[in-house]
C-alpha positions in Angstrom: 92.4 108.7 138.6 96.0 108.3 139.6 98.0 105.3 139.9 96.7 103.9 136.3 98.6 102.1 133.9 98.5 102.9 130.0 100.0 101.2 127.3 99.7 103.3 124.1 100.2 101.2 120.9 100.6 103.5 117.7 100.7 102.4 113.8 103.7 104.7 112.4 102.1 105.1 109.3 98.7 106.0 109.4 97.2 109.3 108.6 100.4 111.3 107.4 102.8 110.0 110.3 101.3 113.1 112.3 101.3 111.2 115.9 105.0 110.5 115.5 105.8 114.6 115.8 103.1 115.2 118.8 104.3 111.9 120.5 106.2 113.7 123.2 103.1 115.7 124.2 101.2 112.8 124.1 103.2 111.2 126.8 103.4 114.1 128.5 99.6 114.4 129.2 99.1 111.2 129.9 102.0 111.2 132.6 100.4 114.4 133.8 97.1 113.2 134.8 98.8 110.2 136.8 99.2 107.5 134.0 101.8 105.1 134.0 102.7 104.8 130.6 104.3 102.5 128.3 104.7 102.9 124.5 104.8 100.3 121.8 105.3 100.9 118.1 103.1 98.6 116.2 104.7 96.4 113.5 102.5 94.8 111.8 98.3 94.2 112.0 98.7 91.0 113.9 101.4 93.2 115.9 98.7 95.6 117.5 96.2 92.5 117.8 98.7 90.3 119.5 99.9 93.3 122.0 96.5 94.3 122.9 95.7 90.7 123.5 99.0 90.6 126.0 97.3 93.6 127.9 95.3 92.7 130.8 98.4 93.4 133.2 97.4 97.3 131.8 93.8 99.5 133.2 93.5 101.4 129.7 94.6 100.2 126.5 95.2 103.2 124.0 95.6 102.7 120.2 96.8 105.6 117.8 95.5 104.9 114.2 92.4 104.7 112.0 89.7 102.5 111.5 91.7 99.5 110.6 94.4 100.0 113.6 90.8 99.5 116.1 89.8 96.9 114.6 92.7 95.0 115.0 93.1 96.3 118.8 89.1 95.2 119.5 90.1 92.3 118.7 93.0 91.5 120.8 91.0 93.0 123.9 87.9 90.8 123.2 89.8 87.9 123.4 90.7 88.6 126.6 88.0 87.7 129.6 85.5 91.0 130.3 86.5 91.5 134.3 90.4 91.6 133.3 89.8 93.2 129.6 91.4 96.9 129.9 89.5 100.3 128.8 90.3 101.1 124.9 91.3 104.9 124.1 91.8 106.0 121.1 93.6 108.6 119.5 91.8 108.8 115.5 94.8 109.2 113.1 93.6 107.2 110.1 92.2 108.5 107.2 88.4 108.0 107.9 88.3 107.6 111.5 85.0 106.6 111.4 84.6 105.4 115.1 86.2 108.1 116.6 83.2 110.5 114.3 80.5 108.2 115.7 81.9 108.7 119.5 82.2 112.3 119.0 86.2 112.3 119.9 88.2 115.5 118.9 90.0 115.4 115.9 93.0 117.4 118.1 95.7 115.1 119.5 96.4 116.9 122.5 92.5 117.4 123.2 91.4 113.9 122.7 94.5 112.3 125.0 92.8 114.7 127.4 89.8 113.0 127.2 91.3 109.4 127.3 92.6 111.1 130.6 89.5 112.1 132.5 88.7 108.0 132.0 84.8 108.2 131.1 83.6 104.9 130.1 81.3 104.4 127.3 79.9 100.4 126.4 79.8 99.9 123.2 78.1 97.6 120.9 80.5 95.2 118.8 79.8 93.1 115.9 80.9 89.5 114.7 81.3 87.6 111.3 82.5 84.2 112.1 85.0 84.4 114.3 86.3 88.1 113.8 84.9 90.9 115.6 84.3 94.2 113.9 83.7 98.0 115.2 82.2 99.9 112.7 81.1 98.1 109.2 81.4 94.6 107.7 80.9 94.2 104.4 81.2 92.5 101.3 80.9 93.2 97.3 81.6 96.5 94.9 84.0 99.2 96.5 84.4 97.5 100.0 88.1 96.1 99.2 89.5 99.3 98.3 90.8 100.4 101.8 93.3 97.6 101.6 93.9 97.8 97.5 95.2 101.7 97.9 99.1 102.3 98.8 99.5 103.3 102.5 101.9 106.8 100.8 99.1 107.3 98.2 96.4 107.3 101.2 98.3 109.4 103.2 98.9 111.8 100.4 95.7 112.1 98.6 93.4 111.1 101.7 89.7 109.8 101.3 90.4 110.5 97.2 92.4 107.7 97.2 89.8 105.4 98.1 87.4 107.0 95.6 90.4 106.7 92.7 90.5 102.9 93.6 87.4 102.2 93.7 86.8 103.8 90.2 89.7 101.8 88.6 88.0 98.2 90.0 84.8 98.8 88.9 85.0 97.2 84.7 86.4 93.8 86.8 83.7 93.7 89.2 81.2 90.7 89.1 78.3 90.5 91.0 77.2 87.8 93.3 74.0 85.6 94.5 73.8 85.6 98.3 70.7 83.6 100.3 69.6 84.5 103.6 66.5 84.5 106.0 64.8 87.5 107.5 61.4 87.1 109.7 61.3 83.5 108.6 61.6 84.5 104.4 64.2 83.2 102.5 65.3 85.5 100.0 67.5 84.8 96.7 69.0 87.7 95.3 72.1 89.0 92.9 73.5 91.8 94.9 76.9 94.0 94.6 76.8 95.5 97.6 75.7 94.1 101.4 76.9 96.1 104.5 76.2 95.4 108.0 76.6 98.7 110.2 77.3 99.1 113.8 78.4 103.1 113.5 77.2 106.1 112.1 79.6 106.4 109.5 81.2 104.1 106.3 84.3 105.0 104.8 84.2 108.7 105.4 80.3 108.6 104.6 78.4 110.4 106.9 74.9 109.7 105.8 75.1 106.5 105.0 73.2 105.1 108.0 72.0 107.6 110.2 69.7 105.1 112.3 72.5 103.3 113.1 73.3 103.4 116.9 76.2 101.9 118.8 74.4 101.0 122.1 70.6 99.7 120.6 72.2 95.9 120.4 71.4 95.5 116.6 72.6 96.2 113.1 71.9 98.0 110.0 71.6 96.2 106.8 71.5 97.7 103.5 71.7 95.1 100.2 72.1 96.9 96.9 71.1 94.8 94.2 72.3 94.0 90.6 70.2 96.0 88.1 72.5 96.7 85.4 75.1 99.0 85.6 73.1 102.2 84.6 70.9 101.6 87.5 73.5 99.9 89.4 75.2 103.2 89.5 72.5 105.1 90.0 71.8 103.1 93.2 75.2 103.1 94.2 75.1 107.1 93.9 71.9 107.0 95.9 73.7 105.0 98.8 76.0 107.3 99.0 74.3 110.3 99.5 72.2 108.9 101.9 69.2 108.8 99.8 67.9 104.9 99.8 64.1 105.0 99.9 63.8 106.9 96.4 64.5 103.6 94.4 62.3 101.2 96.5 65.4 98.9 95.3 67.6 99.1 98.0 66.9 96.6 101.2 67.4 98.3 104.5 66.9 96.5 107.9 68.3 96.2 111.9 68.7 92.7 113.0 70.9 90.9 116.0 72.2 88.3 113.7 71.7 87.2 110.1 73.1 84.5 108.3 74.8 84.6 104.6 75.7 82.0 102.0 77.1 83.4 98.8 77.2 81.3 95.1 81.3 81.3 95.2 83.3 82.1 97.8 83.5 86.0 98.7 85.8 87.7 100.6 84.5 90.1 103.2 86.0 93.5 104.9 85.7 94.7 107.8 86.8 97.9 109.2 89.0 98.3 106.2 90.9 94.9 107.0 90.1 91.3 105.3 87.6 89.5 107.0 86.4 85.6 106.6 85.3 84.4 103.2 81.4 83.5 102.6 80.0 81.9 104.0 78.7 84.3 107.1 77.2 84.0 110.2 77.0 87.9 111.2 75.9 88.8 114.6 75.8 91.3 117.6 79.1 90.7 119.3 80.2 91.3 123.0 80.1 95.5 124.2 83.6 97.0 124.7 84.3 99.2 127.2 85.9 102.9 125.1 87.1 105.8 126.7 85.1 109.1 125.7 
């Protein structure tokens, strides 16, 4: 695999600065399997989307970060035309780094630039809301806002408990909202808090939160909580979380390819832990990415 060129892009913040100590070695290894490599220090969001975007003149396109820091590298690379769009690697260093849990990638530095080295292609599935693309998990309602809400110093301090402390402190403010949609010809009406569409295995750290879910099977896992109160809100909520959504009979759960959304007032949407479109949504299967695993 000699010959190749590599441009790693890395977000200086994320996950505790640790990639900025190991980025020596991480040149290194690269260089050493017969990488050309070029380094860029991310600046902004719309930096890493804009630089992945400039990188077809590149064969694999690495990004150091979490959750958040993918996203905005997919979708740079999707805009760019399949038979010139370049490999992704990734090297997890976020908080979550729920991708890199659902590919299976080593939590090591060192050990998963090795694999980004030995260049083993994996397609994966992609999803869409509007115009955005998304990796892992769009969503919208209670909780799903929080990734962007918490300090980048506190995150890196306190890790995933930051994200629970946040989400705690929003809840008295939180108003639930009427969303309509079709599924297998039925419109349905409901008041919800909580609607996720899942492409991984993992949400936010949560690891049984949709264990169907699959990245190749071309489909995506829906789960609607709805408005019951906030006893049994809670409860639900609770439930969701520890993976346990059949007990209630309350909870909607469902693959699809695409669905479509409108909401009573506008709603803004997250994915991957970065703003996405306001309601309302047209949420589909997007194009497969090429990762390197």
């Amino acid at each position: 695999m000699n010959g190749k060129r590599l441009r790693l892009v890395y977000n200086p913040y994320a996950g505790r600065r640790k990639l900025t100590a190991q980025l020596d070695t991480v040149i290194r290894i690269f260089q050493e399997s017969g990488n050309e490599v070029c380094v860029h220090r991310a600046c902004s969001p719309e930096d890493m989307e804009e630089i992945a975007f400039q990188s077809r003149d590149v064969d694999r396109f690495v990004i150091a970060g979490g959750d958040g820091s993918i996203h905005q590298a997919c979708n740079g690379l999707l805009r760019i035309p399949e038979d010139q769009r370049p490999a992704l690697g990734i090297l997890p260093v976020g908080t979550a780094n729920d991708l890199a849990y659902a590919l299976r990638l080593p939590k090591s530095i060192p050990e998963a630039c090795k694999v980004i080295a030995k260049g083993n292609v994996f397609r994966m599935d992609t999803g869409q809301v509007n115009d955005r693309y998304f990796v892992n998990v769009a969503s919208a309602g209670l909780l799903t806002d929080v990734s962007q809400k918490v300090d980048t110093r506190v995150k890196n301090t306190l890790g995933q408990l930051a994200y629970i402390l946040k989400g705690i402190e929003t809840l008295p403010s939180f108003r639930p909202f009427r969303i309509e949609y079709e599924k297998d010809g039925q419109p349905y009406i409901e008041e919800v808090v909580l609607l996720l569409a899942v492409n991984g295995h993992s949400v936010g750290g949560l690891r049984k939160l949709v264990p169907k879910a699959s990245l190749t099977d071309g489909l995506l896992e829906v789960l609607i909580v709805p408005a019951s109160g906030w006893p049994e809100t809670i409860r639900l909520l609770l439930n969701v979380l520890r993976g346990d959504k059949s007990s209630s009979g309350k909870i909607k759960e469902f693959q699809t390819k695409e669905l479509k959304i409108s909401t009573d007032r506008p709603i803004q949407s997250d994915l991957d832990g970065e703003y996405g479109p306001e309601s309302s949504w047209a949420i589909k299967i997007g194009p497969k990415i090429s990762v390197l695993c």
